[in-house]
mmCIF file of the N, C-alpha and C atoms, coordinates in Angstrom:
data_MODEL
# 
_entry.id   MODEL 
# 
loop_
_atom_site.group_PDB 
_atom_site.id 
_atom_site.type_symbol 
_atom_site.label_atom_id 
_atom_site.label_alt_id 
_atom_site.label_comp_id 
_atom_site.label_asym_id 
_atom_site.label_entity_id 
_atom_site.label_seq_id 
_atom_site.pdbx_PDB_ins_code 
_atom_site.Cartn_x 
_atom_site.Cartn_y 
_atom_site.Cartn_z 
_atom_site.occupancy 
_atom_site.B_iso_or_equiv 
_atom_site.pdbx_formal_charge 
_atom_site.auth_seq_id 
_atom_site.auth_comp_id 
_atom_site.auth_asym_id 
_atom_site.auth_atom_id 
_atom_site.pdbx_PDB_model_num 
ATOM 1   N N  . UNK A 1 1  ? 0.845   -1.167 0.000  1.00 0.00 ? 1  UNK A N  1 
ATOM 2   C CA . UNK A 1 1  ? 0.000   0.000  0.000  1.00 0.00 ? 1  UNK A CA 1 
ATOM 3   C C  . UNK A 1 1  ? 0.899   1.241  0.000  1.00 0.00 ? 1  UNK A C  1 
ATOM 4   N N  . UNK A 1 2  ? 0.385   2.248  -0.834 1.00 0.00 ? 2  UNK A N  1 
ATOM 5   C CA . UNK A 1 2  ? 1.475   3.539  -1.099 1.00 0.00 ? 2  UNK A CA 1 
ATOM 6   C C  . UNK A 1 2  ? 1.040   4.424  -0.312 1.00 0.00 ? 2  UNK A C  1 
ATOM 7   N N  . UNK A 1 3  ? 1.234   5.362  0.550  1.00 0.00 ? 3  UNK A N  1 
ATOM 8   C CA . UNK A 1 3  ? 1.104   6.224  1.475  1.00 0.00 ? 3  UNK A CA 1 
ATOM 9   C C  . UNK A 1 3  ? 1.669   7.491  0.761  1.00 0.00 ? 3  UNK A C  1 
ATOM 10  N N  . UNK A 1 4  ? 0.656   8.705  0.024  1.00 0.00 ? 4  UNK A N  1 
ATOM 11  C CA . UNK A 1 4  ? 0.737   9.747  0.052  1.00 0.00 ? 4  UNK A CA 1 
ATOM 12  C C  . UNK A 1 4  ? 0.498   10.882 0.916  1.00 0.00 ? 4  UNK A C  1 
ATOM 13  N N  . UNK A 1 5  ? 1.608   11.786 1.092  1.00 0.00 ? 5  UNK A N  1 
ATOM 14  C CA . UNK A 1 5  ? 1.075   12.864 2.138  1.00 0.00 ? 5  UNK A CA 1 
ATOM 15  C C  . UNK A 1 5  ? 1.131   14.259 1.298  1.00 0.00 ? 5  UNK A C  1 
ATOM 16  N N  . UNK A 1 6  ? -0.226  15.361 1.970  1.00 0.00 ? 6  UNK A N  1 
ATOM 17  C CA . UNK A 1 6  ? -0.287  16.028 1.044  1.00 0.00 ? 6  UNK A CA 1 
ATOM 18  C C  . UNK A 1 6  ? -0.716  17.311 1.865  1.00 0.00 ? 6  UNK A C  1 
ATOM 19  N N  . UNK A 1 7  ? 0.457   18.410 1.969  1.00 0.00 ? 7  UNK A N  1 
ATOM 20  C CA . UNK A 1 7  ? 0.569   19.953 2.955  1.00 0.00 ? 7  UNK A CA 1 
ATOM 21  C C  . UNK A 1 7  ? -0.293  20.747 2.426  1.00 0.00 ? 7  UNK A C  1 
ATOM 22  N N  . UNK A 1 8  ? -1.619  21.319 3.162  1.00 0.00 ? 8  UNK A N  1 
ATOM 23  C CA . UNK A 1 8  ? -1.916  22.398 2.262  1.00 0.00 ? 8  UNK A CA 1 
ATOM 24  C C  . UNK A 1 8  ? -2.317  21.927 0.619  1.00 0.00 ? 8  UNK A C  1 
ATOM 25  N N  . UNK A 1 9  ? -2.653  20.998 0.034  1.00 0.00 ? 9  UNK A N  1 
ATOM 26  C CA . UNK A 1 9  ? -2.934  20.190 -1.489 1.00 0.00 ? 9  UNK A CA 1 
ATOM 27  C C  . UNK A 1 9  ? -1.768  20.048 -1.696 1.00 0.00 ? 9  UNK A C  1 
ATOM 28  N N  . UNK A 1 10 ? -0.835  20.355 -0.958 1.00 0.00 ? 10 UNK A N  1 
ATOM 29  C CA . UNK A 1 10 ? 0.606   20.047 -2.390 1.00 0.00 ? 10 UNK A CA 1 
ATOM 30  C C  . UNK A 1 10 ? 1.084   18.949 -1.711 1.00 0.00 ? 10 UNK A C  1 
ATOM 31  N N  . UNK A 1 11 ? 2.134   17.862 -2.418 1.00 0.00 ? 11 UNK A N  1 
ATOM 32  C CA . UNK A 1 11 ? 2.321   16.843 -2.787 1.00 0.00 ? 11 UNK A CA 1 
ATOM 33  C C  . UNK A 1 11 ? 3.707   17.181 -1.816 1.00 0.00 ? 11 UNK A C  1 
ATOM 34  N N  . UNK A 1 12 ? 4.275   16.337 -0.570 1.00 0.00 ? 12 UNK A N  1 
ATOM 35  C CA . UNK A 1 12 ? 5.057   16.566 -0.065 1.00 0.00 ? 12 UNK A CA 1 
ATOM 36  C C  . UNK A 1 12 ? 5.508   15.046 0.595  1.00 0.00 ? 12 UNK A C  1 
ATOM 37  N N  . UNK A 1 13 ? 7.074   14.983 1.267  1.00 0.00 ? 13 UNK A N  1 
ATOM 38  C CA . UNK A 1 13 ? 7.364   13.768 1.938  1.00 0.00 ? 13 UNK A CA 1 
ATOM 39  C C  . UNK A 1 13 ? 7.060   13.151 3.243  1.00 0.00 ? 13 UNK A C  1 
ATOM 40  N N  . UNK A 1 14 ? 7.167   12.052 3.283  1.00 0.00 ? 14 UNK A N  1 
ATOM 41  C CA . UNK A 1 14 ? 6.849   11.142 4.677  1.00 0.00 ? 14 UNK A CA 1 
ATOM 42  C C  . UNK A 1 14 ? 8.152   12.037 5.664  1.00 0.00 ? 14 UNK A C  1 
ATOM 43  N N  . UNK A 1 15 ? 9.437   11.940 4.958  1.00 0.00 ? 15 UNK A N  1 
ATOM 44  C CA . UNK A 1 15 ? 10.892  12.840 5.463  1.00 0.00 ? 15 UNK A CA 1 
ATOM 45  C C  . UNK A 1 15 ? 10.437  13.881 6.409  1.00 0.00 ? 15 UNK A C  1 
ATOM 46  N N  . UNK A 1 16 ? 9.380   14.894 5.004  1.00 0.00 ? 16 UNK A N  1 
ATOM 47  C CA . UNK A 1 16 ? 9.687   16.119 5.720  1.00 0.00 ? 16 UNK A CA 1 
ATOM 48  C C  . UNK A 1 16 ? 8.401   16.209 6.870  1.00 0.00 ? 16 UNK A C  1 
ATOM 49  N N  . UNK A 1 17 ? 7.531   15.587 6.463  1.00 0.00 ? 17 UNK A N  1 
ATOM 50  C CA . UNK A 1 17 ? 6.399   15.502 7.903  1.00 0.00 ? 17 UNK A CA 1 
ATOM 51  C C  . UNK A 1 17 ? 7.529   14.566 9.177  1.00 0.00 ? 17 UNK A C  1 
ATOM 52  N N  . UNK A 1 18 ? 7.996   14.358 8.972  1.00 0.00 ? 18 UNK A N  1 
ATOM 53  C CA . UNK A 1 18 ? 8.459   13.087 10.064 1.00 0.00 ? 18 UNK A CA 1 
ATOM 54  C C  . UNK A 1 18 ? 9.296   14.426 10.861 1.00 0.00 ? 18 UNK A C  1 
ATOM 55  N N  . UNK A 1 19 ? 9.750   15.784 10.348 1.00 0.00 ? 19 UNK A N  1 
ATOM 56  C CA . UNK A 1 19 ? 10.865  16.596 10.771 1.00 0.00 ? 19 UNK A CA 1 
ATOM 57  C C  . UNK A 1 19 ? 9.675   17.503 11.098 1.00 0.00 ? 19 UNK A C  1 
ATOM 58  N N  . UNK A 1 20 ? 8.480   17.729 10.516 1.00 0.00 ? 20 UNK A N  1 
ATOM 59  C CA . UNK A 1 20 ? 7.848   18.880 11.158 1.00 0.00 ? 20 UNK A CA 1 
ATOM 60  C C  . UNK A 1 20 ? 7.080   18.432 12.257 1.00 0.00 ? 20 UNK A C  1 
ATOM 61  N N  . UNK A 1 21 ? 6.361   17.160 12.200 1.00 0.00 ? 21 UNK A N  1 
ATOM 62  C CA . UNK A 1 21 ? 5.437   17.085 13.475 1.00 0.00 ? 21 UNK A CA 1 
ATOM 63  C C  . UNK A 1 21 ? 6.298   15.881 14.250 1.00 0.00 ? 21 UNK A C  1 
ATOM 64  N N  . UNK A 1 22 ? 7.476   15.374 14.253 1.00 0.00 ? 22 UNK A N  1 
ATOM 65  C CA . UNK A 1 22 ? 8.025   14.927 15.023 1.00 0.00 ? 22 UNK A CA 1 
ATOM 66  C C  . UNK A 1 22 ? 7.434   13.035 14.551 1.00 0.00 ? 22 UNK A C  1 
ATOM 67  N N  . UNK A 1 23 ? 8.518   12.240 14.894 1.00 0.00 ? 23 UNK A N  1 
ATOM 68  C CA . UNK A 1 23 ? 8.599   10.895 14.630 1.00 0.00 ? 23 UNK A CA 1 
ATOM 69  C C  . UNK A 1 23 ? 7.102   10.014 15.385 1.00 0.00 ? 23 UNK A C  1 
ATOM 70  N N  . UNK A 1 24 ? 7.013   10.189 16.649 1.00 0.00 ? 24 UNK A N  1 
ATOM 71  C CA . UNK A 1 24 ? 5.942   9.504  17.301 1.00 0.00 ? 24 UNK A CA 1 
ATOM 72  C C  . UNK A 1 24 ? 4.456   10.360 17.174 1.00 0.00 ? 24 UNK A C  1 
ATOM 73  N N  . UNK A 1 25 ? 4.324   11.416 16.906 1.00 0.00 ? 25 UNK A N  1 
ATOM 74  C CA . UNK A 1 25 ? 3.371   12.045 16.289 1.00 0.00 ? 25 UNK A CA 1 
ATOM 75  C C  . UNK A 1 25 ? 2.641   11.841 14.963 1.00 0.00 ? 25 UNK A C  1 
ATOM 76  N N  . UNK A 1 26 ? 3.779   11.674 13.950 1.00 0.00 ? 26 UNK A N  1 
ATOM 77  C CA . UNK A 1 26 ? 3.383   10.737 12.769 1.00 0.00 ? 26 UNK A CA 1 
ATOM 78  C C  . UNK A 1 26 ? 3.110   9.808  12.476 1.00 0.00 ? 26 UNK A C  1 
ATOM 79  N N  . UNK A 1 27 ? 3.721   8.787  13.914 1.00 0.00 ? 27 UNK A N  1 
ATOM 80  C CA . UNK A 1 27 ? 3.266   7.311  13.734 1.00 0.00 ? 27 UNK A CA 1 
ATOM 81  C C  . UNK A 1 27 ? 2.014   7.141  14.625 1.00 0.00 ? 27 UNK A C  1 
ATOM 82  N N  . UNK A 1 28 ? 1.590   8.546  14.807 1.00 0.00 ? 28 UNK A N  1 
ATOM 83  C CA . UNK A 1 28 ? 0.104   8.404  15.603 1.00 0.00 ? 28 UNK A CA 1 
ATOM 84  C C  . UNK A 1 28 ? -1.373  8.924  14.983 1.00 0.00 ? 28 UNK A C  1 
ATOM 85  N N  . UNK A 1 29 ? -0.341  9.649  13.898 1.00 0.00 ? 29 UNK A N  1 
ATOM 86  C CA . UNK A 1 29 ? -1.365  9.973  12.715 1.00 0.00 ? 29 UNK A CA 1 
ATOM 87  C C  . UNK A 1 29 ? -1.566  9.333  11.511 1.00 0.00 ? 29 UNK A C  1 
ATOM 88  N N  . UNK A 1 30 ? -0.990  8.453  11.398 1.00 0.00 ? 30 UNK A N  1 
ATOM 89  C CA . UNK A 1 30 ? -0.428  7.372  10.076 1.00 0.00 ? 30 UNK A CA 1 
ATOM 90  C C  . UNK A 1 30 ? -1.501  6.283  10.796 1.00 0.00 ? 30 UNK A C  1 
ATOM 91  N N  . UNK A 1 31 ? -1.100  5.990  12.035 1.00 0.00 ? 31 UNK A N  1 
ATOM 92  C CA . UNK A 1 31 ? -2.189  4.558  12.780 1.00 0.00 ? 31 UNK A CA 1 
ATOM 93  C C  . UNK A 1 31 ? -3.633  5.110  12.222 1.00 0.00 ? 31 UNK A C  1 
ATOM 94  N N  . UNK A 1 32 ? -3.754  5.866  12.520 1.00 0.00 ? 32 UNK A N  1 
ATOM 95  C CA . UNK A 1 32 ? -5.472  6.721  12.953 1.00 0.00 ? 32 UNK A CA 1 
ATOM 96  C C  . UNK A 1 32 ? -6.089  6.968  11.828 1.00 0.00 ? 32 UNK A C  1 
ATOM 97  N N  . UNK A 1 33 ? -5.260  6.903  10.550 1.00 0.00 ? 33 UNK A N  1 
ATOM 98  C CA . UNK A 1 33 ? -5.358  6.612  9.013  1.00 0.00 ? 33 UNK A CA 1 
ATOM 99  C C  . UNK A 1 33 ? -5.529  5.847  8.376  1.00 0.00 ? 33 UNK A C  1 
ATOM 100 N N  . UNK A 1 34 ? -4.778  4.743  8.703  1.00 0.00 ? 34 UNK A N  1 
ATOM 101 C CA . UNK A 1 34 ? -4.740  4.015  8.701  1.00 0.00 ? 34 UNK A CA 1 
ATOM 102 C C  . UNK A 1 34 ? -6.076  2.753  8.909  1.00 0.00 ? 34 UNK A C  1 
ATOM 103 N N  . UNK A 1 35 ? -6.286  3.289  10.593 1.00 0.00 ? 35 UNK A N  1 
ATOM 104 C CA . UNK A 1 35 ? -7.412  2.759  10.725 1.00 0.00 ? 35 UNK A CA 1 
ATOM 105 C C  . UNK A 1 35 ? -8.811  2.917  10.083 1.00 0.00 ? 35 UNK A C  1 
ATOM 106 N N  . UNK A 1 36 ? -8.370  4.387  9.829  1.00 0.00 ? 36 UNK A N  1 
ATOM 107 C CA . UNK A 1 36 ? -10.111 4.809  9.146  1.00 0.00 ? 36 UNK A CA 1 
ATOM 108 C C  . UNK A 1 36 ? -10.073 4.389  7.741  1.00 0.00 ? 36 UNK A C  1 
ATOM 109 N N  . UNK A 1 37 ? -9.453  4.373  6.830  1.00 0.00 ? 37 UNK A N  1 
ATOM 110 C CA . UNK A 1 37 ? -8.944  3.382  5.552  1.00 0.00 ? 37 UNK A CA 1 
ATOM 111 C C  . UNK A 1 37 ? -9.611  2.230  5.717  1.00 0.00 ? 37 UNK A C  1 
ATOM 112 N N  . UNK A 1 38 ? -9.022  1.559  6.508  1.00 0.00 ? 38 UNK A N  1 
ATOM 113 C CA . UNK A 1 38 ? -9.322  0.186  6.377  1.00 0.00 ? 38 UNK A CA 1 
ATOM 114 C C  . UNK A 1 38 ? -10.978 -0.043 7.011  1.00 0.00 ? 38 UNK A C  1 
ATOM 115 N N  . UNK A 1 39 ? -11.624 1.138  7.689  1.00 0.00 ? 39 UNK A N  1 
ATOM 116 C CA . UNK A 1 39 ? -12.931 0.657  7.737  1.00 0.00 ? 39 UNK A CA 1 
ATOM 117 C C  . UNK A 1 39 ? -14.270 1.387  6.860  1.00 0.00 ? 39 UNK A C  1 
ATOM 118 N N  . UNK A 1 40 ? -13.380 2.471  6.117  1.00 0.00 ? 40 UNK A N  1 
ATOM 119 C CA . UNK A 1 40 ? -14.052 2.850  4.593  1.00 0.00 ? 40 UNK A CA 1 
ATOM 120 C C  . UNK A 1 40 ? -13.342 3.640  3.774  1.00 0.00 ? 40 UNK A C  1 
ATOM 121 N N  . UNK A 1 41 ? -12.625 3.221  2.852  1.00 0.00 ? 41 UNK A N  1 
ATOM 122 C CA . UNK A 1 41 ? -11.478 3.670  2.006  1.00 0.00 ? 41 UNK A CA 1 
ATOM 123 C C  . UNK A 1 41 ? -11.971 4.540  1.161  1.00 0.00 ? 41 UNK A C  1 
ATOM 124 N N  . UNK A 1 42 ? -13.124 5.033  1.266  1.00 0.00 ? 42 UNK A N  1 
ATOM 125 C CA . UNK A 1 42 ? -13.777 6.530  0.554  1.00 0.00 ? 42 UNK A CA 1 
ATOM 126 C C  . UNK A 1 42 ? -13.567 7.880  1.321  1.00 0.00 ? 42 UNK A C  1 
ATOM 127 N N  . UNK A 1 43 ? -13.202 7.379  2.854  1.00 0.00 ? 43 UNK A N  1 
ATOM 128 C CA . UNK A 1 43 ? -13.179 8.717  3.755  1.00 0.00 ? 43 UNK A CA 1 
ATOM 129 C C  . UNK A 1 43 ? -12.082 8.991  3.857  1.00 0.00 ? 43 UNK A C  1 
ATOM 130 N N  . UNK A 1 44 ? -11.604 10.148 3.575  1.00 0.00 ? 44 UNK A N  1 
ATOM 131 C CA . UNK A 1 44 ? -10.411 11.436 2.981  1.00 0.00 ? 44 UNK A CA 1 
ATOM 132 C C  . UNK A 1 44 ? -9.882  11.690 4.742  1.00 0.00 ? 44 UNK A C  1 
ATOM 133 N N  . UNK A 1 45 ? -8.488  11.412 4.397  1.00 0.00 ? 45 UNK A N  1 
ATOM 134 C CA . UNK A 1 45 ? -7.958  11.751 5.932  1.00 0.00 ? 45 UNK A CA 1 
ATOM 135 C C  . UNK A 1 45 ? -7.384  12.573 6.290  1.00 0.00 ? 45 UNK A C  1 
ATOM 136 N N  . UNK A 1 46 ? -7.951  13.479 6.509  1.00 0.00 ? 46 UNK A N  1 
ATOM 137 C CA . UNK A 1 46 ? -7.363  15.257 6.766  1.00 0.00 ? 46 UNK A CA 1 
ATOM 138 C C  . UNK A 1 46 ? -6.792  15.420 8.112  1.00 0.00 ? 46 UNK A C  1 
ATOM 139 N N  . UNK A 1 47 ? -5.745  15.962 8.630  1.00 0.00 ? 47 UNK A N  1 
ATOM 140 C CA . UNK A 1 47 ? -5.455  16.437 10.020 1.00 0.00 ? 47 UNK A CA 1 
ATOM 141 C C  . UNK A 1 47 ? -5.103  17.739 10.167 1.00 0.00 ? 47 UNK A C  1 
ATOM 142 N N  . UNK A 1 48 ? -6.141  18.571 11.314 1.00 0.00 ? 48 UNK A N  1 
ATOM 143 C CA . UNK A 1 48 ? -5.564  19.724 11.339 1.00 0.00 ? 48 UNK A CA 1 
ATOM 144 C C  . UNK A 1 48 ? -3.794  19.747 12.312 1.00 0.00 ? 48 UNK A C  1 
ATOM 145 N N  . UNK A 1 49 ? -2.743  20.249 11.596 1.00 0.00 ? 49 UNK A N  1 
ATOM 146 C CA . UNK A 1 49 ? -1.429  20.160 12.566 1.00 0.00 ? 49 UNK A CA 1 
ATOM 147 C C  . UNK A 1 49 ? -0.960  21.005 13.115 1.00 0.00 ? 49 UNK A C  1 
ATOM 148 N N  . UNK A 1 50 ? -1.764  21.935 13.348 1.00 0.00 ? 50 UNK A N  1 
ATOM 149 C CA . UNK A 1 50 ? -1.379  23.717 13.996 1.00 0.00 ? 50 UNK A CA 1 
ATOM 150 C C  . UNK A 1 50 ? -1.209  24.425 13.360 1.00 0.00 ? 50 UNK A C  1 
ATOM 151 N N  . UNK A 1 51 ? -0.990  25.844 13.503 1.00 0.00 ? 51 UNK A N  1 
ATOM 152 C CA . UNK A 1 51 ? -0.165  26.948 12.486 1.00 0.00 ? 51 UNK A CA 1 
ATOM 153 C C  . UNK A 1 51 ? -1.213  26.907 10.896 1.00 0.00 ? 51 UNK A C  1 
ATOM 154 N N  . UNK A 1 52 ? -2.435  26.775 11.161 1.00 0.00 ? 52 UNK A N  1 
ATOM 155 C CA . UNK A 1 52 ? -3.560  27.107 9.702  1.00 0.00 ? 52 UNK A CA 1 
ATOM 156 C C  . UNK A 1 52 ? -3.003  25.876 8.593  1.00 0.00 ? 52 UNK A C  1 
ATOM 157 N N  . UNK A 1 53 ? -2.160  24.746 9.263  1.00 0.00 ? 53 UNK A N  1 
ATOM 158 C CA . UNK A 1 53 ? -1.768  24.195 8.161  1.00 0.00 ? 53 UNK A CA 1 
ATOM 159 C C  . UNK A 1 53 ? -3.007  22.205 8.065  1.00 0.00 ? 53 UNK A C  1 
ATOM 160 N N  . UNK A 1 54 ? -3.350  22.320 6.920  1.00 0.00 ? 54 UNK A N  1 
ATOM 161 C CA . UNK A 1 54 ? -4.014  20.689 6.871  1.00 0.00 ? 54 UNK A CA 1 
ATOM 162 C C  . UNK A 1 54 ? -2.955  19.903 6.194  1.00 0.00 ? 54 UNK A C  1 
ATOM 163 N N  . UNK A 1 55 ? -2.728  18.338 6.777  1.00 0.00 ? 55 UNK A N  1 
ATOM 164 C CA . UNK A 1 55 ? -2.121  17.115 6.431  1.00 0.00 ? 55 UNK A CA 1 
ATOM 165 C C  . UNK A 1 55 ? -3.195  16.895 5.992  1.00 0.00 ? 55 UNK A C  1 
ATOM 166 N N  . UNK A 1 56 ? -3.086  15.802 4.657  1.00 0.00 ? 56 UNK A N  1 
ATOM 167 C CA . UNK A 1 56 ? -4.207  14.578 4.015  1.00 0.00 ? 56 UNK A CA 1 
ATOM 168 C C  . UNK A 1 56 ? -3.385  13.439 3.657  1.00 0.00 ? 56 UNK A C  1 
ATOM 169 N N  . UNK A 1 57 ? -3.818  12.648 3.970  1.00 0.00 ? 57 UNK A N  1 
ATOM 170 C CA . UNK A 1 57 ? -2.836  11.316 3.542  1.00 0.00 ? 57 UNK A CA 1 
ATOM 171 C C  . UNK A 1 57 ? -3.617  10.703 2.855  1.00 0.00 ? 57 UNK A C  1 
ATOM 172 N N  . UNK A 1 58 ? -3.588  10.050 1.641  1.00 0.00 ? 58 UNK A N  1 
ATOM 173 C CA . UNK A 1 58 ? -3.944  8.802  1.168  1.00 0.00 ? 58 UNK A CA 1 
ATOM 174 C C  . UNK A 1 58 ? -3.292  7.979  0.608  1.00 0.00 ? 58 UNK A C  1 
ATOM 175 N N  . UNK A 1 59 ? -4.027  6.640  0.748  1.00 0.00 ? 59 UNK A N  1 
ATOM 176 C CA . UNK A 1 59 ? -3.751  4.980  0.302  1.00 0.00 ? 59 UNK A CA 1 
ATOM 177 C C  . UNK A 1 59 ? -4.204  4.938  -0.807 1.00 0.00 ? 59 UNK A C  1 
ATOM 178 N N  . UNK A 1 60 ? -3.085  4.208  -1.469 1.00 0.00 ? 60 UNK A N  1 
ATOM 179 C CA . UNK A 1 60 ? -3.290  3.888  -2.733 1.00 0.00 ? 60 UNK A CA 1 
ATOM 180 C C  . UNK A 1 60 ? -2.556  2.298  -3.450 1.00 0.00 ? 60 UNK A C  1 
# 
């Protein structure tokens, strides 16, 4: 499964989220994505991360 992450709509890395919201933060927002994926892969996974900024991740 491919894991896109996406700042604000634009197309950005697992790297550079892992440096802005910190390593165990991401692997707490990746789970929680994860989970909601797998119990309806139509629902869009947005996180608000402070500072006016939205994360969206999707599986593909």
């Amino acid at each position: 499964m491919k894991t896109s992450f996406y700042l604000d709509g634009k197309k950005t890395t697992q790297k550079a989220m892992k440096e802005l919201l910190g390593e165990e933060r991401l692997k707490d927002i990746l789970g929680q994505a994860k989970e909601t994926f797998f119990e309806d892969p139509l629902i869009e996974n947005d996180f608000y991360i402070g500072g006016g900024k939205m994360l969206t991740i999707r599986f593909s």
